[in-house]
N, C-alpha and C positions, 0 to 999 in steps of 0.2 A: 497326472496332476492331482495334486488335494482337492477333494471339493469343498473344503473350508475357505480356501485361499479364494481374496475376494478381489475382482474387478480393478478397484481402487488398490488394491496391496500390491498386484501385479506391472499397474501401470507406475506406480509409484517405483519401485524396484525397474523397471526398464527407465523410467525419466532420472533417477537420480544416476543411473549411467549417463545417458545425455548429456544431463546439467553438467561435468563433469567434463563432457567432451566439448562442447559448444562453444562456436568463436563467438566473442565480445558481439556485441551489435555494434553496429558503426552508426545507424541511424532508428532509433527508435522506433520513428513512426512506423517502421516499417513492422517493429512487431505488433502495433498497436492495431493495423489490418490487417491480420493474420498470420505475417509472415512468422516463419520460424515453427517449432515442431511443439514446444513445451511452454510453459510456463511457471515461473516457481516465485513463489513471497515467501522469505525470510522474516522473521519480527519477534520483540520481546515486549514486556511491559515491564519499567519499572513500578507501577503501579499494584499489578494484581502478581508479576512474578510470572507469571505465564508467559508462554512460545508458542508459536505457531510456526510451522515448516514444512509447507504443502507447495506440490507441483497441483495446481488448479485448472490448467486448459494442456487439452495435450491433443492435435491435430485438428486443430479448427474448433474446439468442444469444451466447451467451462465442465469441469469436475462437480454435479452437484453436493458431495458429502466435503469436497474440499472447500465451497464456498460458503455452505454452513460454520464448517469450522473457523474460518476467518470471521464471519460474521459475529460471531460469540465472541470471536477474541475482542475484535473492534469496538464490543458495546460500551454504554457509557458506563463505566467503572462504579461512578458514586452512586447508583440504582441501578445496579445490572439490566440493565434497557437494555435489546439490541433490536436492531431491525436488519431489513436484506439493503447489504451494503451494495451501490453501484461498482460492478466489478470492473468498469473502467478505471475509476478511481485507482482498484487495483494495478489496473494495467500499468500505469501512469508510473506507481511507484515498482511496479516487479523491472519495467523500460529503462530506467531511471538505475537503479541499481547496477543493473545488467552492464549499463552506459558507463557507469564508474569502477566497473570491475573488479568489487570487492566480493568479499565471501561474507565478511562481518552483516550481523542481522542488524537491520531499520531498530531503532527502539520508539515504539508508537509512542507518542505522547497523547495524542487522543485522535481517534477514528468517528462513531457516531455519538451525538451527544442530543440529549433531550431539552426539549423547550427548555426546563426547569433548569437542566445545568447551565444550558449559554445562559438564560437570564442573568442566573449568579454570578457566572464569569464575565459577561458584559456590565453585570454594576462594579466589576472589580479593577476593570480594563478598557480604557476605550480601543481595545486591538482587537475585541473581538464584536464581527458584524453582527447586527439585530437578526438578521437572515440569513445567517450562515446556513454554509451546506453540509454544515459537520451535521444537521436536525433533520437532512434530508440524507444522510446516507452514503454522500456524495465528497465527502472528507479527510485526510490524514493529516496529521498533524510531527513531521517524523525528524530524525536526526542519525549523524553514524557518528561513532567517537575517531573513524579513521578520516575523514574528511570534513571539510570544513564550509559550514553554511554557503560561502560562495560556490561553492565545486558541486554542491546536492543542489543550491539554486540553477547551475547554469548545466546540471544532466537535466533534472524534468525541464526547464524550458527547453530542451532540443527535441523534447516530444512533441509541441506546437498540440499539445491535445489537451488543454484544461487551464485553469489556475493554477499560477505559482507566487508561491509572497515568500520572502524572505525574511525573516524574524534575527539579526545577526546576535541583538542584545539577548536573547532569551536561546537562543543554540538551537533554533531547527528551521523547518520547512514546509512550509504548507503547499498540499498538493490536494488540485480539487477537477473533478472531469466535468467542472461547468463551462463558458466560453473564457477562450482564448486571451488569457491579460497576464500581468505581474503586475506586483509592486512590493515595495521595503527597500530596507538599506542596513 
């Protein structure tokens, strides 16, 4: 074996077999406790142009170099802020995908965002909360161009593991690992 070849390069290269091989999930939650061998978040921005496409937990064990990289992606765009994003949040939308059984990657609309930004988007909107958890880490704000805001609403809510709001006028879906609610139309 090369001793270049790193940990992360290896497991990468055996999970993206897996991904590959793996039945749909039929019930999220159950990856959301463990179950299941991998896990993988697909995403793009149309904002910065960037991709992320990393298998991040692979037999019980979050990737730390994989959840850095998410982390970066997810920051807030207009001040490159980022923080360590709750990788439930992750979980929530990697379950959520899996459940809809697309290959097409999430386009984040926004992940973490900083005091400064919600302020300004909240004087712009009343849609978005004073206390959102986009400020804590704890946020995605996502969309697929293959499915339609009701169908990405009604995968994360079969995860019964966070927030979900559905946004129909504006084309996505907020997905957040705080307690258990919906709302929108």
């Amino acid at each position: 074996m090369n001793m270049t070849t790193t940990r992360r390069g290896l497991l990468g290269v055996f999970a993206a077999t897996m991904v590959t091989a793996a039945p749909t999930m039929s019930n999220a939650f159950g990856i959301l406790r463990g179950a299941g061998d991998i896990r993988r978040i697909r995403m793009y921005s149309g904002r910065t142009g960037e991709t992320v496409d990393t298998v991040y937990w692979i037999e019980g064990e979050y990737i730390p170099e994989a959840l850095k990289e998410i982390n970066h992606f997810m920051r807030d765009w207009r001040n490159n802020q980022a923080v360590v994003m709750d990788p439930r949040t992750v979980d929530i939308a990697a379950a959520s995908h899996r459940l809809m059984d697309v290959n097409e990657p999430y386009m984040l609309l926004s992940g973490y965002r900083s005091p400064a930004t919600n302020a300004m988007l909240r004087s712009r909107s009343k849609g978005v909360a004073k206390n959102s958890l986009h400020m804590k880490g704890m946020a995605a704000d996502l969309r697929l161009k293959s499915r339609s805001v009701p169908q990405i609403f009604a995968a994360a809510s079969a995860c019964h593991a966070g927030g979900v709001g559905k946004y129909s006028r504006s084309n996505f879906v907020h997905m957040d690992c705080g307690p258990v609610r919906t709302w929108g139309g």
